[in-house]
MIPA-298281 format. One record per residue: residue in one letter; x, y, z of N, C-alpha, C in turn. Coordinates in steps of 0.05 Angstrom, whole numbers, plus 5000, padded with zeros to 4 digits. Last residue first. Example, Ala and Ser with C-alpha at 12.3 -4.5 7.8 and 13.67 -1.06 7.14 Angstrom:
# residues 2
s525749555142527349795143525850015157;a526448865156524649105156526449345156;
# end
This chain:
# residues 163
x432608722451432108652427434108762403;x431809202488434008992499434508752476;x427209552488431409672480432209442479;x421809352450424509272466427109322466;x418109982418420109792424421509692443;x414710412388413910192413416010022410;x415710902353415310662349416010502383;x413511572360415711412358414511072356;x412212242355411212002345415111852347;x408512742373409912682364410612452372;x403513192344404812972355406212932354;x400213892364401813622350402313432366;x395014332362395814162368397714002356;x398315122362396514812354397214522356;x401215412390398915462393397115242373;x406315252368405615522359402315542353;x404714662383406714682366405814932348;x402914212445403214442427404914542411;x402413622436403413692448402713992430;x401912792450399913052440402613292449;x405312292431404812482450404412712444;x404611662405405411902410405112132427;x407810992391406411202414406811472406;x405710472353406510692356406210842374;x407509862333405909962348407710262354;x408509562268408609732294406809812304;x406609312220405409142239406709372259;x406709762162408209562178405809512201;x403710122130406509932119407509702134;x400210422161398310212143401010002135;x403510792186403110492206401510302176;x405011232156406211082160405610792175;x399611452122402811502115404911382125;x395911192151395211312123399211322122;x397711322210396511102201397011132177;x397811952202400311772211399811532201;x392812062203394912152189396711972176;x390211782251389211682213390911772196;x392912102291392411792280392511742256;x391012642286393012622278394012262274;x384912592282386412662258388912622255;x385212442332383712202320385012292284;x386912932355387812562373387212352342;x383513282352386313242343387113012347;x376512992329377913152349381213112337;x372313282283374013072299375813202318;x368313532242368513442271370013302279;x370913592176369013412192370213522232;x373913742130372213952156371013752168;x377213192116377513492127376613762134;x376312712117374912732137375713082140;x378112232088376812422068375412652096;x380411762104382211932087380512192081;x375311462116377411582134379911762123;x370011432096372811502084374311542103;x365811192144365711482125369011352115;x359311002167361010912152362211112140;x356111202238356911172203359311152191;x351411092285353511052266354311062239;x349411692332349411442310351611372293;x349411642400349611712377349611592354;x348411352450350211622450350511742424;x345410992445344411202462346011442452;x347110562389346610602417345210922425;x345910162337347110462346345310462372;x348609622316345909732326347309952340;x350509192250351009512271348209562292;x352508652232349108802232350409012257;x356208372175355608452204353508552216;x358208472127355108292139354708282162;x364808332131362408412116359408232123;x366508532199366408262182363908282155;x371708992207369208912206368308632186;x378209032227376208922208373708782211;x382009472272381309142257379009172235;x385909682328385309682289384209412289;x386410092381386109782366385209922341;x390210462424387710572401388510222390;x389210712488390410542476389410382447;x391311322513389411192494390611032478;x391011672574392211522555390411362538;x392012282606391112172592391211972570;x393512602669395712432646393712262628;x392213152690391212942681392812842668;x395513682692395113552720394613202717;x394414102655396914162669397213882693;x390113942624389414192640392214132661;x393113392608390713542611390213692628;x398013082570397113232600394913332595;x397012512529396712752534396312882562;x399111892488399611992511398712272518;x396211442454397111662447397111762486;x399410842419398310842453399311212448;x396710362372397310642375397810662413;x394709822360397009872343398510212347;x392709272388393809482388395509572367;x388108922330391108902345391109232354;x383808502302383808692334386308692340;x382608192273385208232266385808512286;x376208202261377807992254380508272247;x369708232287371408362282374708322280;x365607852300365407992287367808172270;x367407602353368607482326367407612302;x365507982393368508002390369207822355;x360008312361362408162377363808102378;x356708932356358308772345359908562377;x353709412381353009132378353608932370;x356209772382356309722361354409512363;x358109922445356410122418356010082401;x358309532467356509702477355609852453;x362209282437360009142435358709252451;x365509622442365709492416362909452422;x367909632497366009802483365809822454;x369009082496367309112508366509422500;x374109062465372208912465369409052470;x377109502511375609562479374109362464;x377309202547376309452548375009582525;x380508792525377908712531377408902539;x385609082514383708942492381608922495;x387709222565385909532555384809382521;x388408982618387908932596387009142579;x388809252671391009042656391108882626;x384309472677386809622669389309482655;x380209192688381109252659383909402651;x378609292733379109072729380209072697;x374209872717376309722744376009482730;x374110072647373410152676375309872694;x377610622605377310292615375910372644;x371810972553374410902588374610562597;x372210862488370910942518372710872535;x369310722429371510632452371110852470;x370210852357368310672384371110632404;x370911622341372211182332370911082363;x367412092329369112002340370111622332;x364612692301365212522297367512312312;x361313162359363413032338363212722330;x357213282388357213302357359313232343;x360113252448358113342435359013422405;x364013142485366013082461362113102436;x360412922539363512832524363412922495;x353913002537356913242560359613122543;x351113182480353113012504355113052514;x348413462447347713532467348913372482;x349013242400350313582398350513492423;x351312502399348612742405350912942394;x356712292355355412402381353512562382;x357311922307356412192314355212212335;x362011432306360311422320359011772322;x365911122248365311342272362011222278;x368710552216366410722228366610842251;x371410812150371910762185369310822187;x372610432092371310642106371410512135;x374709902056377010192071375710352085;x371909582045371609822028373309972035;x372109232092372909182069373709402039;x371809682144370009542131372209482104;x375409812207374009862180373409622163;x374910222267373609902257373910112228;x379810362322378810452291378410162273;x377410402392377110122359377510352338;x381010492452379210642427380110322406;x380610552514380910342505379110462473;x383611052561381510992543382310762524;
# end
């Protein structure tokens, strides 16, 4: 999956509220982005470009300073290797949003999200982000995992051994 956490000058992220009623991930609050499809694999930017501008209606120069900055790793159901290659950037004040099919958009605190709908992937991010990635330009990987029947991560920094 190719994910955007977009924020606005104000520091607020925009989620996307999913229908209740959508087979993916129904009523939650989620960050824009979606599956890479064929031809994209080698790029998972222009994956997220592009569902940038499916769901947002935003364009690529709309959104200033698009850098990978997460790759979260998870098995699924013992078999699926699930990867998410999460971008950060900045909405351009004045931008114009058009909410799509799958749900609507809103502007929220990303620090402030604690009964909200989200999923673990996206809480444990903003965590981490908030306490350690906002300090530096790293890129981080982590790997979902259970820790006495709830979800965790665990977290390392993206680097050249040979550097």
């Amino acid at each position: 999956m190719a994910v955007a956490f977009l924020f606005n000058e104000a520091g607020e992220m925009l989620f996307l509220q999913k229908k209740s009623g959508s087979r993916f991930l129904g009523g939650h609050l989620v960050p824009i982005g979606g599956h890479i499809e064929e031809g994209e694999f080698g790029d998972p930017r222009q994956a997220c470009v592009r569902e940038i501008a499916e769901e947002t209606g935003l364009a690529e120069p709309d959104v200033g300073g698009l850098k990978l900055r997460y790759i979260i790793n998870r098995l699924k159901a013992g078999q699926e290797i699930r990867i998410q290659y999460i971008f950060m950037g900045i909405v351009a004040s004045g931008s114009r949003l058009i909410s799509g099919e799958e749900g609507e958009l809103l502007w929220l605190e990303a620090g402030k999200l604690g009964g909200m709908h989200v999923t673990a992937s996206t809480r444990a991010v903003l965590q981490h982000y908030f306490e350690n990635g906002i300090h530096n330009e790293s890129i981080f990987t982590g790997t979902m995992h259970s820790l006495q029947g709830e979800p965790a991560m665990a977290w390392s920094v993206l680097e050249d051994w040979e550097d």
